[in-house]
N, C-alpha and C positions, 0 to 999 in steps of 0.2 A: 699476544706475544710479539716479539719481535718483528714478523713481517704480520703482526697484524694493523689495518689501519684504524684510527679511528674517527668519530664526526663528533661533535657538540654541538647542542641544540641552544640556543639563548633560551633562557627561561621566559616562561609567559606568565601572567599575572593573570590568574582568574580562570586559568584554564581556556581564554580565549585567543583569538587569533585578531594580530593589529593591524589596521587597515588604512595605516601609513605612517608615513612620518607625522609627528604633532606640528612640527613648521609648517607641512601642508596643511596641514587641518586648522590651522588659526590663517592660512593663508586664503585658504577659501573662505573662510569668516569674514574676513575685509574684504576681499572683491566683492562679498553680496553685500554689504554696508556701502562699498563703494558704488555697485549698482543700484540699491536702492534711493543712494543721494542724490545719482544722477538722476534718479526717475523724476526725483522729486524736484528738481532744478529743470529739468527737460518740458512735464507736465504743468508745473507752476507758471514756468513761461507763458507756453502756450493758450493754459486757462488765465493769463492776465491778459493779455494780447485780446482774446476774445472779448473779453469785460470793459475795454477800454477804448479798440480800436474797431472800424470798421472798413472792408476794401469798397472801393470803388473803383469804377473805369469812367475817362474823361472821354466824350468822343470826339470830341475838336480838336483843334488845332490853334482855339484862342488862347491858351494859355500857353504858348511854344514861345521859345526854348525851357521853360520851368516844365512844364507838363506836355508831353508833344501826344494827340489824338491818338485815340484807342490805348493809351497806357491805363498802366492797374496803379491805384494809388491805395494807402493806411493814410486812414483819416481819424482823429482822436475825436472821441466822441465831447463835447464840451455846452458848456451853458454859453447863449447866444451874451452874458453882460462878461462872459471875459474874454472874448476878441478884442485884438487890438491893432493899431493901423500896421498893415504889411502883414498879416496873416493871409493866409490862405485858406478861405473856406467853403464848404458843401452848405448848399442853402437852398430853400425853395418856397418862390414866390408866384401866384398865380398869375400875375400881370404879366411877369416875363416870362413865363413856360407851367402851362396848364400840367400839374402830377409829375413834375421829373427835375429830380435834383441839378443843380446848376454850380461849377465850381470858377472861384473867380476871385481875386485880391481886396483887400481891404485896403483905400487907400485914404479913407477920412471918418471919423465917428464922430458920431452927436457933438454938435456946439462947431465944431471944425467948418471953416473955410475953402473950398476948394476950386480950382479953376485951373485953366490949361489954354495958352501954356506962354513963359517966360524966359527965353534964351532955350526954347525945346523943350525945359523942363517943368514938367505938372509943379504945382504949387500947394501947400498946403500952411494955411495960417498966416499968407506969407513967406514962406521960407521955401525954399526951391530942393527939391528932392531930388535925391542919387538914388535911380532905378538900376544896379546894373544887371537884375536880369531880365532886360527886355532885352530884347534882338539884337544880337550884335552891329555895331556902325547903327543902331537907331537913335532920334530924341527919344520924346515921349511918344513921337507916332499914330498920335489922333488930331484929328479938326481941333480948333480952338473950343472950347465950351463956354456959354456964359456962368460966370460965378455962379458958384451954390452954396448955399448955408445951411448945413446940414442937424434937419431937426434933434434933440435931444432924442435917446432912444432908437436910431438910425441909423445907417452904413449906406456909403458910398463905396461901389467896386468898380473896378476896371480888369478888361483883361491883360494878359502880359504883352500877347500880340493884336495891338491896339488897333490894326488895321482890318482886323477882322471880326474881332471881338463884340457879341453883342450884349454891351455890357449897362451901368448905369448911364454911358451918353447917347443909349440908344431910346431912353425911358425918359428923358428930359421933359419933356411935355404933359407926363403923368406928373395928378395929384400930388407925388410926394419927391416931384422932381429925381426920380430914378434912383433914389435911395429905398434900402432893404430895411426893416423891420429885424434888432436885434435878436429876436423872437426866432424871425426863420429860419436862422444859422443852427445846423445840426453838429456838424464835424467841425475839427482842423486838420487841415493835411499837414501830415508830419512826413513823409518819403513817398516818391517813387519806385515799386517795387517790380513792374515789369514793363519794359525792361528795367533792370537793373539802373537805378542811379541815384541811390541813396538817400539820404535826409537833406529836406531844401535847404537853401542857405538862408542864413539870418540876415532881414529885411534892414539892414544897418542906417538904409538911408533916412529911416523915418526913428534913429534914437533921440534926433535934436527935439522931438513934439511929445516926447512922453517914452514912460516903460513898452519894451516888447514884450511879447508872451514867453515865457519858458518851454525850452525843447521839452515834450511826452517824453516818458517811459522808454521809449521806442530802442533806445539804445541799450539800456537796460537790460529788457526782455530778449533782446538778440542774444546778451553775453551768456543770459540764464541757460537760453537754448542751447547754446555752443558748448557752455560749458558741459549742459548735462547729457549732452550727445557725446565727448570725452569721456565722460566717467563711466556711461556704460559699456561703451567702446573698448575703454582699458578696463574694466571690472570683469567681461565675458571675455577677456580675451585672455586671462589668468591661468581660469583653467584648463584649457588647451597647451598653451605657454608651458604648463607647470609638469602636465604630462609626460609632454616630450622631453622634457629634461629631465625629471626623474625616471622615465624610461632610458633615456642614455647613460646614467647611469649606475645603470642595476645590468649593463652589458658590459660595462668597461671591464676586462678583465682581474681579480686581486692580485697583487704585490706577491712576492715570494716573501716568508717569515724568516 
């Protein structure tokens, strides 16, 4: 009757009880689509990184300022016939250190001419090389060497800090005149990773003498990681997100009709 009140009930379908809005429930759809993508970006990274790259640690100091002693380097794991001059590679030779890898520049391959040094600067084929990462205000920073002719199948390395470094000019007198065996090249280094200071520069000085190698994956695999660190990030943070807000407004007060 008249002072009586009444309620209405929305009708349910099926006799059951709904257990939200369908927004939310196609919305948690996607953020687990979304997390599952990232997984998959996040993990693929990682599982390529693994497949391709190896770390090392450098303990010297011959290769400074490129690689300064006790850094942690990614080194791409690669076949010793496709280094090329200015790479930087992990290699090991018994002659110059009995079971432990050795990391150190490529600064001439098989058939190549090499000697040091011509206005400071190493020479290669003839044509005078732009080092710029060696030491700052240095030449090239080692004794003179006599010429070498670098057998087919070969590598000539140096290290960056030439003064220290015991590199091919310290092997000059061995059989193969201090050149490496393309064979014993394991890695390329592609970045310094701790500390931090990113993927090396490209060896520009030696594009007059031939192709350079192409930068690895490296960049790649970082974006995959980043990315899929994102998508998880924002996929589990949805539903929390979505809570609160639909808890606020299931308190806001209703309108007068």
């Amino acid at each position: 009757m008249g002072g009586e009140s009444t309620t209405r009930t929305a009708p349910r379908s099926g006799g059951g009880t709904s257990s939200g809005p369908v927004g939310s429930r196609t919305g948690q759809r996607l953020s687990g689509l979304v997390v599952a993508l990232g997984l998959v970006l996040f993990l693929g990274g990682f599982g390529w990184a693994a497949l391709v790259y190896r770390p090392y640690t450098v303990p010297t100091s011959s290769m400074s300022p490129t690689i300064e002693g006790g850094a942690r380097v990614l080194a791409q794991k690669v076949d010793g016939d496709d280094v090329r001059r200015g790479d930087v590679v992990v290699f090991s030779d018994k002659e110059w250190v009995s079971n432990a890898l050795v990391v150190k520049r490529v600064v001439a391959v098989g058939g190549d001419t090499v000697a040091c040094c011509t206005d400071g600067k190493l020479t290669v084929n003839g044509k005078q090389i732009e080092e710029p990462y060696l030491p700052a205000g240095s030449l090239a920073e080692i004794t003179g060497f006599p010429t070498v002719k670098v057998p087919e199948g070969r590598l000539f390395l140096l290290g960056d800090e030439r003064q220290g470094s015991l590199d091919s000019t310290a092997h000059l007198t061995d059989a193969a005149q201090g050149t490496v065996a393309r064979s014993a090249v394991t890695a390329r280094v592609d970045a310094v990773v701790w500390p931090w200071d990113g993927l090396l520069k490209r060896p520009t000085g030696f594009e007059a003498l031939g192709t350079l190698s192409q930068p690895g994956p490296l960049r790649t695999v970082f974006w995959l990681i980043v990315g899929g660190t994102v998508l998880i990030l924002g996929g589990a943070a949805y539903g929390p997100v979505a809570k609160r807000t639909s808890g606020r407004s299931r308190t806001e007060p209703a309108g007068a009709g």
